[in-house]
SELUMMI-165635 format. One record per residue (C-alpha): x, z, y; residue in one letter. Coordinates in steps of 0.02 Angstrom, whole numbers, plus 32768, in hexadecimal, padded with zeros to 4 digits. Example, Ala and Ser with C-alpha at 12.3 -4.5 7.8 and 13.67 -1.06 7.14 Angstrom:
BEGIN
<marpa><x>8267</x><z>8186</z><y>7F1F</y><type>A</type></marpa>
<marpa><x>82AC</x><z>8165</z><y>7FCB</y><type>S</type></marpa>
This chain:
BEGIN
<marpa><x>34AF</x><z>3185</z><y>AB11</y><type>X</type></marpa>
<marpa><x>341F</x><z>314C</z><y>AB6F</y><type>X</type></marpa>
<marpa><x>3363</x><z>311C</z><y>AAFC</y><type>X</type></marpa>
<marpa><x>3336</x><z>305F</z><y>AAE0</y><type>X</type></marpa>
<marpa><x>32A8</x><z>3085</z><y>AB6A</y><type>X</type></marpa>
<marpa><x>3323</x><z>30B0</z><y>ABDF</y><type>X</type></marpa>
<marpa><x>338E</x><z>301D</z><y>ABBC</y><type>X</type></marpa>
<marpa><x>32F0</x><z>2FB8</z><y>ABE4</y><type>X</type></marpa>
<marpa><x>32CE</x><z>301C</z><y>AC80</y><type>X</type></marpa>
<marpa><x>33A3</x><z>2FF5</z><y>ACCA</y><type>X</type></marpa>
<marpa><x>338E</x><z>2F47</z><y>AC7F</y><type>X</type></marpa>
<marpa><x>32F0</x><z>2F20</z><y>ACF4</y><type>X</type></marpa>
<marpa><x>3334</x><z>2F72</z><y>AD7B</y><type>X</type></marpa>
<marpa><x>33C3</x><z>2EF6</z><y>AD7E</y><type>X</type></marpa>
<marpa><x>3349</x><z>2E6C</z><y>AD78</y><type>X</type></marpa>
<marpa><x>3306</x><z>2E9B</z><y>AE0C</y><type>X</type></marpa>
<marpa><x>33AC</x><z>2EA7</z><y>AE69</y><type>X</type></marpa>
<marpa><x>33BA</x><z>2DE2</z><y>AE21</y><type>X</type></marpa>
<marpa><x>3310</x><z>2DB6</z><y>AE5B</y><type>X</type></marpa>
<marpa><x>333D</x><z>2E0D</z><y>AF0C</y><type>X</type></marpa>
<marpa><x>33E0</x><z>2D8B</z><y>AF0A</y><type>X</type></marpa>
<marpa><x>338B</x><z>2CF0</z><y>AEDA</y><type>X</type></marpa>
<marpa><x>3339</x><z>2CAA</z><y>AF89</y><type>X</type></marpa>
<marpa><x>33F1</x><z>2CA7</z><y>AFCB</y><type>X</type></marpa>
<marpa><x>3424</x><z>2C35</z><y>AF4F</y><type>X</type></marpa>
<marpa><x>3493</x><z>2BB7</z><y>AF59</y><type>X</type></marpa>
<marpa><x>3508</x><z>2C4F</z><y>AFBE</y><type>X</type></marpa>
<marpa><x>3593</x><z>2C77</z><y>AF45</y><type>X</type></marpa>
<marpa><x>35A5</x><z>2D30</z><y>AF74</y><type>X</type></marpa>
<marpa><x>34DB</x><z>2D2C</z><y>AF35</y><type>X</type></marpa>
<marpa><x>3504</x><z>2CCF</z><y>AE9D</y><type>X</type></marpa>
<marpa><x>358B</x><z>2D2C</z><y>AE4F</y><type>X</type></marpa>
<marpa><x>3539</x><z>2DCF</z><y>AE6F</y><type>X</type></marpa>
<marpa><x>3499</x><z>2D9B</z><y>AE1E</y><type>X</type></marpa>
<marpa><x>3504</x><z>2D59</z><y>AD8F</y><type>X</type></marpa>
<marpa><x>3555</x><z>2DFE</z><y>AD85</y><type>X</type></marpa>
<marpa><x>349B</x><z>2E6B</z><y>AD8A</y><type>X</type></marpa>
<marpa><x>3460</x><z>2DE7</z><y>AD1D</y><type>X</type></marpa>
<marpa><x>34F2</x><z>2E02</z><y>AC9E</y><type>X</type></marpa>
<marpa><x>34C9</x><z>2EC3</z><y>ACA4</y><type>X</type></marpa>
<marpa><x>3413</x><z>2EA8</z><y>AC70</y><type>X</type></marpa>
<marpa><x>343F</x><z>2E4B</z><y>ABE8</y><type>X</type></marpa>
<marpa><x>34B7</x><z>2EC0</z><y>ABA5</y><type>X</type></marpa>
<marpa><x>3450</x><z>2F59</z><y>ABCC</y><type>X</type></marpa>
<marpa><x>33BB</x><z>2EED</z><y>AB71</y><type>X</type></marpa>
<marpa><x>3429</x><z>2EC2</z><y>AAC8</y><type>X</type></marpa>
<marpa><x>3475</x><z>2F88</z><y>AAD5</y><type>X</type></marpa>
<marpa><x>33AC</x><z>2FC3</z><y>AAE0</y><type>X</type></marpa>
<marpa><x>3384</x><z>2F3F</z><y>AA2A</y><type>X</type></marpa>
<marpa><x>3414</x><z>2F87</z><y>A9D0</y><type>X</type></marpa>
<marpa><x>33E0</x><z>303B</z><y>A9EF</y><type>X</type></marpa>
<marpa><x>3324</x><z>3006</z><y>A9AD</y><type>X</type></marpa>
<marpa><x>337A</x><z>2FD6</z><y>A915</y><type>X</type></marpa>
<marpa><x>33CE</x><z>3088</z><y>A8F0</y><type>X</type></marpa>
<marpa><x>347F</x><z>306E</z><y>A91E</y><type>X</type></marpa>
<marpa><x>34E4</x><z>309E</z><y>A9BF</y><type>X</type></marpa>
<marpa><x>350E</x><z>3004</z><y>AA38</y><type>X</type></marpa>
<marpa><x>35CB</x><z>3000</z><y>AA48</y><type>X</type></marpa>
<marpa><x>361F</x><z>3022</z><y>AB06</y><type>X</type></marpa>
<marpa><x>3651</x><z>2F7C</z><y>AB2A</y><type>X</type></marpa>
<marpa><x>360D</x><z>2EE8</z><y>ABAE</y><type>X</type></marpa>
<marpa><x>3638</x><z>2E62</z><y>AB39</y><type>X</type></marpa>
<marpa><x>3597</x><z>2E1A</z><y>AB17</y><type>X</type></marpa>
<marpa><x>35D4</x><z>2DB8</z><y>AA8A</y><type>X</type></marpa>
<marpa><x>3601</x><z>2E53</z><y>AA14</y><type>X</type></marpa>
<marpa><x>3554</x><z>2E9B</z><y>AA4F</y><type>X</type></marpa>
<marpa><x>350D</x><z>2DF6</z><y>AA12</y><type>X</type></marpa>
<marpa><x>3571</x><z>2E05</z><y>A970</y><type>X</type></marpa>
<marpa><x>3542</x><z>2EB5</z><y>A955</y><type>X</type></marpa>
<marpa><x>3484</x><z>2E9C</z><y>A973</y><type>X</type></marpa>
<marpa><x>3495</x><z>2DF3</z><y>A8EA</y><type>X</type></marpa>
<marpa><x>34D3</x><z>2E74</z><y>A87D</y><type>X</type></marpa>
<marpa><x>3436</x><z>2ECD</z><y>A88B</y><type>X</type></marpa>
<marpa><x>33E2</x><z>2E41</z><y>A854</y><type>X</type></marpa>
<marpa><x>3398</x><z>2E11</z><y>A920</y><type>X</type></marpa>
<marpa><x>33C6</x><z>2D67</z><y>A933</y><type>X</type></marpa>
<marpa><x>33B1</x><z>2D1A</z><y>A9E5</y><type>X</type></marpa>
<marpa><x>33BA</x><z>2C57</z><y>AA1B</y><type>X</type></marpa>
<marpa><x>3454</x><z>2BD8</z><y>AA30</y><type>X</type></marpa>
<marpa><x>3445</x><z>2BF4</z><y>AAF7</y><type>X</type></marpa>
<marpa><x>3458</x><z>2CC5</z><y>AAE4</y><type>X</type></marpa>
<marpa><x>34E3</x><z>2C98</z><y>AA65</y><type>X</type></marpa>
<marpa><x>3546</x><z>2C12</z><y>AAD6</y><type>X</type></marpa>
<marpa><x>353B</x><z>2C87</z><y>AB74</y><type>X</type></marpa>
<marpa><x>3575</x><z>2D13</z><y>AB40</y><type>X</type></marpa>
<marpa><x>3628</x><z>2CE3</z><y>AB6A</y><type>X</type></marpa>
<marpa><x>3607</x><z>2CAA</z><y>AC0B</y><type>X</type></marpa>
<marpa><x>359B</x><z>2D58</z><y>AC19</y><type>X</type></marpa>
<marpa><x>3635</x><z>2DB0</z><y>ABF0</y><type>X</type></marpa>
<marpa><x>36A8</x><z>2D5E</z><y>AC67</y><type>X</type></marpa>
<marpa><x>363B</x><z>2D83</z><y>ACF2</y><type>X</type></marpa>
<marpa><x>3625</x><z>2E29</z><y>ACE0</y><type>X</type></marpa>
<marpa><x>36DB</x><z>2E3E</z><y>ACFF</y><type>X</type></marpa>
<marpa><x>3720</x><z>2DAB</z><y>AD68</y><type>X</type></marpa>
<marpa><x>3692</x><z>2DA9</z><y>ADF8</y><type>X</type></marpa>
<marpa><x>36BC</x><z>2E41</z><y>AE0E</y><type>X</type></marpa>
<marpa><x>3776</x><z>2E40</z><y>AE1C</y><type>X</type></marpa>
<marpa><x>37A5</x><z>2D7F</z><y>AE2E</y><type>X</type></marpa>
<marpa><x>3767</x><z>2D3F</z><y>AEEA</y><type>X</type></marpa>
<marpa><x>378F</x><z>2C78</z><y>AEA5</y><type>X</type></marpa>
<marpa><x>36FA</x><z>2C7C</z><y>AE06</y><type>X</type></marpa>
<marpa><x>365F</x><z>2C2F</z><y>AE3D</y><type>X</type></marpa>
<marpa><x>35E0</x><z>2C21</z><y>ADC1</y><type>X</type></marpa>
<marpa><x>3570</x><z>2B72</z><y>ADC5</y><type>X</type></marpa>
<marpa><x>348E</x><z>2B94</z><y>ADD3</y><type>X</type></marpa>
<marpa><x>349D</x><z>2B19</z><y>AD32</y><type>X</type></marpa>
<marpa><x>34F6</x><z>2BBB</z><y>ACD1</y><type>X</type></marpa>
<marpa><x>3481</x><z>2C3E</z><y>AD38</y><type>X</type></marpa>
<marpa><x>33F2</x><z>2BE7</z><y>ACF8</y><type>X</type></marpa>
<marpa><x>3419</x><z>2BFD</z><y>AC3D</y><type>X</type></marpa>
<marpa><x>344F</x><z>2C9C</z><y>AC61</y><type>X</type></marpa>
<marpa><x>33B4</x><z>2CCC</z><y>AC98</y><type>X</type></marpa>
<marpa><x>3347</x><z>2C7C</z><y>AC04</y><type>X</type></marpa>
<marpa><x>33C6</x><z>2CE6</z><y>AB8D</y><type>X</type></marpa>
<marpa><x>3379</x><z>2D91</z><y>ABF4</y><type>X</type></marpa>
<marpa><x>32D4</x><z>2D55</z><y>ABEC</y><type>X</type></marpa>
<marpa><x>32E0</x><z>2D47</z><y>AB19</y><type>X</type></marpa>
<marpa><x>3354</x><z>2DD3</z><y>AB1B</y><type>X</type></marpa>
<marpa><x>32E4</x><z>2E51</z><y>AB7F</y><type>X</type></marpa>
<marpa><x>324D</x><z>2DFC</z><y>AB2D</y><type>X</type></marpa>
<marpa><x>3285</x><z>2E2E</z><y>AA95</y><type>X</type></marpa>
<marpa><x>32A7</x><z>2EED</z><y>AAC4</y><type>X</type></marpa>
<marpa><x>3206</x><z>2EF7</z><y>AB16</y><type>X</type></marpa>
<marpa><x>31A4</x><z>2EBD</z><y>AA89</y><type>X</type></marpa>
<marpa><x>31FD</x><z>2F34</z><y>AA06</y><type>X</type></marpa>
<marpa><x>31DB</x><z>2FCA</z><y>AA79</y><type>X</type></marpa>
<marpa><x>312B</x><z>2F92</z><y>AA83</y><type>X</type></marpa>
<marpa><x>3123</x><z>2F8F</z><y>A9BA</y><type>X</type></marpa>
<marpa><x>316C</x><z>3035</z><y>A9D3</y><type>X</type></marpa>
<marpa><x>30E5</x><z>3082</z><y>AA2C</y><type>X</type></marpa>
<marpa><x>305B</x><z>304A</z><y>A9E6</y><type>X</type></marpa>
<marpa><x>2FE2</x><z>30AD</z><y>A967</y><type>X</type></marpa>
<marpa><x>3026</x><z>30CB</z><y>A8C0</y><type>X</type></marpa>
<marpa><x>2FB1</x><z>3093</z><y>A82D</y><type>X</type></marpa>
<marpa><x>2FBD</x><z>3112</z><y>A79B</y><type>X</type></marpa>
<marpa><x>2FBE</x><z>30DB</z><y>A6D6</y><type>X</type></marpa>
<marpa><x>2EEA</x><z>30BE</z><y>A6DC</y><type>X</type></marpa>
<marpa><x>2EEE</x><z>3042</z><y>A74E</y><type>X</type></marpa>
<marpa><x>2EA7</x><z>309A</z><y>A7F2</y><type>X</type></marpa>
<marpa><x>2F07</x><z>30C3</z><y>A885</y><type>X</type></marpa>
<marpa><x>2F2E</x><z>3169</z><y>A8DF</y><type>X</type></marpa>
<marpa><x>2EDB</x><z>3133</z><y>A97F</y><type>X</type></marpa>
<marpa><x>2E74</x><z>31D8</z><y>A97C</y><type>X</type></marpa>
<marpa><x>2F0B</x><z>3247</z><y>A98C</y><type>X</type></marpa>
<marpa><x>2F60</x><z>31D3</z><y>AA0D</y><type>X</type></marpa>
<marpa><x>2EB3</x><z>31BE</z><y>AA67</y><type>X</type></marpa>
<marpa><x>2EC0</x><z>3284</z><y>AA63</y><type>X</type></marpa>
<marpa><x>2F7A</x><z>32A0</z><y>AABA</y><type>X</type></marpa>
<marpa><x>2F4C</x><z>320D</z><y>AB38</y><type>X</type></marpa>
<marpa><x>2EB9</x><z>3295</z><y>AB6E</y><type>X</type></marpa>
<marpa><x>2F2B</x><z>3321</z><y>AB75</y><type>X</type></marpa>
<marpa><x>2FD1</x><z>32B5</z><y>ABCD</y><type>X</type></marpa>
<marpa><x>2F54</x><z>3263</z><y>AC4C</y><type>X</type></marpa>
<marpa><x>2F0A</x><z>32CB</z><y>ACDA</y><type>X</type></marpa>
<marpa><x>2E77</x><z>3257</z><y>AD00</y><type>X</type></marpa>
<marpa><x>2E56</x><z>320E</z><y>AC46</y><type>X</type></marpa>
<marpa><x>2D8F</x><z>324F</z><y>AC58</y><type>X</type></marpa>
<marpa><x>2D5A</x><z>31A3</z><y>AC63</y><type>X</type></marpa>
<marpa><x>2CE3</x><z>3151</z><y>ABDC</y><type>X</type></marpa>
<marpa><x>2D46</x><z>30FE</z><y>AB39</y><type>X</type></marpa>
<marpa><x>2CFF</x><z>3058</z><y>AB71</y><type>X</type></marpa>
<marpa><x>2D89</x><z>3049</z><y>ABF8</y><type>X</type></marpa>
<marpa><x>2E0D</x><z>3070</z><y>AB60</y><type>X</type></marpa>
<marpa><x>2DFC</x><z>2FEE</z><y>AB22</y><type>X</type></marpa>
<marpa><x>2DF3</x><z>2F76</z><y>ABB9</y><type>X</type></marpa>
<marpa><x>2E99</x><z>2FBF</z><y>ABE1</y><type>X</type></marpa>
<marpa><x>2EEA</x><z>2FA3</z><y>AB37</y><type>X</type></marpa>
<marpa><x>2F80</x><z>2F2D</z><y>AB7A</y><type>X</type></marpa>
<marpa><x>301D</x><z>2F6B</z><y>AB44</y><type>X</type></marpa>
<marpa><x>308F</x><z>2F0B</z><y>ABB7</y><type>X</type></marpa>
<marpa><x>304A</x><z>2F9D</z><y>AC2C</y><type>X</type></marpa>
<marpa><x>309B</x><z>301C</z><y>ABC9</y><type>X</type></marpa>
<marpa><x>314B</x><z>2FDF</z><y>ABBD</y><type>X</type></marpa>
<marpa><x>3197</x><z>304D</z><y>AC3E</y><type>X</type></marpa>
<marpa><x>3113</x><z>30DA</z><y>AC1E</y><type>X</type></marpa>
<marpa><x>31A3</x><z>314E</z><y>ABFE</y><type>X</type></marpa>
<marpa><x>3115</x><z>31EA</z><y>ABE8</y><type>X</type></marpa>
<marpa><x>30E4</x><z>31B5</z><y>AB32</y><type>X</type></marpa>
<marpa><x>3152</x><z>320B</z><y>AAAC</y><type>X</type></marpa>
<marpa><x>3193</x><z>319B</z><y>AA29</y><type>X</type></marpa>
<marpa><x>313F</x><z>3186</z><y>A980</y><type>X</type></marpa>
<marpa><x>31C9</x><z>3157</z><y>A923</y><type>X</type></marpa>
<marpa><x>3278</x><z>318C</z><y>A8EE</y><type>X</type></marpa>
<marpa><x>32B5</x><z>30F4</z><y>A929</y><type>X</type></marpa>
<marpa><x>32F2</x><z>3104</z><y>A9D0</y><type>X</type></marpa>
């Protein structure tokens, strides 16, 4: 089974694929095959959350039992990721194999604020993730992590002034080359 990083990683590459589709919009070919990559970020977004929380995403498309499953975990998510996720479901399957479905830019756009919460959220608990841990008196470990960022980066010689000018961790997201420093996964 693939990590909650690399969830993230296939989840934003189907964005992109979306993004690619949009400036032919109103086309219906365009349309139904963004709704389709935009349907597979989602899903690859709420499989990435559930594996954060400890437990093993089940093999399915339906959106709706992904939903359920992650609500079990105690993530909640919005009335517009919640009333989607059938329509999510339907077009993973029926663009593909019915040539009659087309999907309205009214449902697109909901769609597509349900990936933005939905990846927001999986981004920002992969973030929590990675950084420092703080032990039982109160300081952090930045001295050890400070310490493997030397000996994982090649040109890392620079002063610690720029460290911490460079301390944005929507950066490291997709830096893959950091191990985890948790069990969660």
């Amino acid at each position: 089974m693939l990590s909650s990083e690399e969830f993230l990683l296939l989840a934003q590459r189907d964005k992109k694929t979306v993004t690619k589709l949009e400036p032919s919009f109103p086309d219906e070919a365009a349309l139904n095959g963004a709704m389709y990559y935009l349907q597979q970020a989602i899903e690859k977004s709420l499989k990435g959350l559930i594996m954060i929380y400890g437990e093993q995403p089940e093999f399915s498309h339906n959106i709706g039992k992904l939903i359920d499953h992650a609500n079990k975990l105690g993530i909640e998510f919005s009335d517009n990721v919640v009333d989607i996720a059938d329509t999510l479901s339907l077009w993973e399957t029926s663009c593909r194999y019915d040539p009659y479905i087309v999907f309205s830019e009214r449902k697109y756009a909901k769609a597509k604020s349900a990936f933005d919460e939905v990846f927001g959220m999986l981004s920002e608990e992969i973030n929590k993730l990675k950084k420092p841990a703080v032990d039982s008196s109160g300081s952090d470990d930045e001295s050890a992590s400070d310490s493997n960022k030397s000996s994982e980066e090649p040109n890392s010689s620079s002063s610690s002034n720029n460290d911490s000018e460079n301390d944005d961790d929507s950066s490291d997201v997709l830096d893959l080359t950091q191990e985890q420093s948790s069990g969660r996964k």
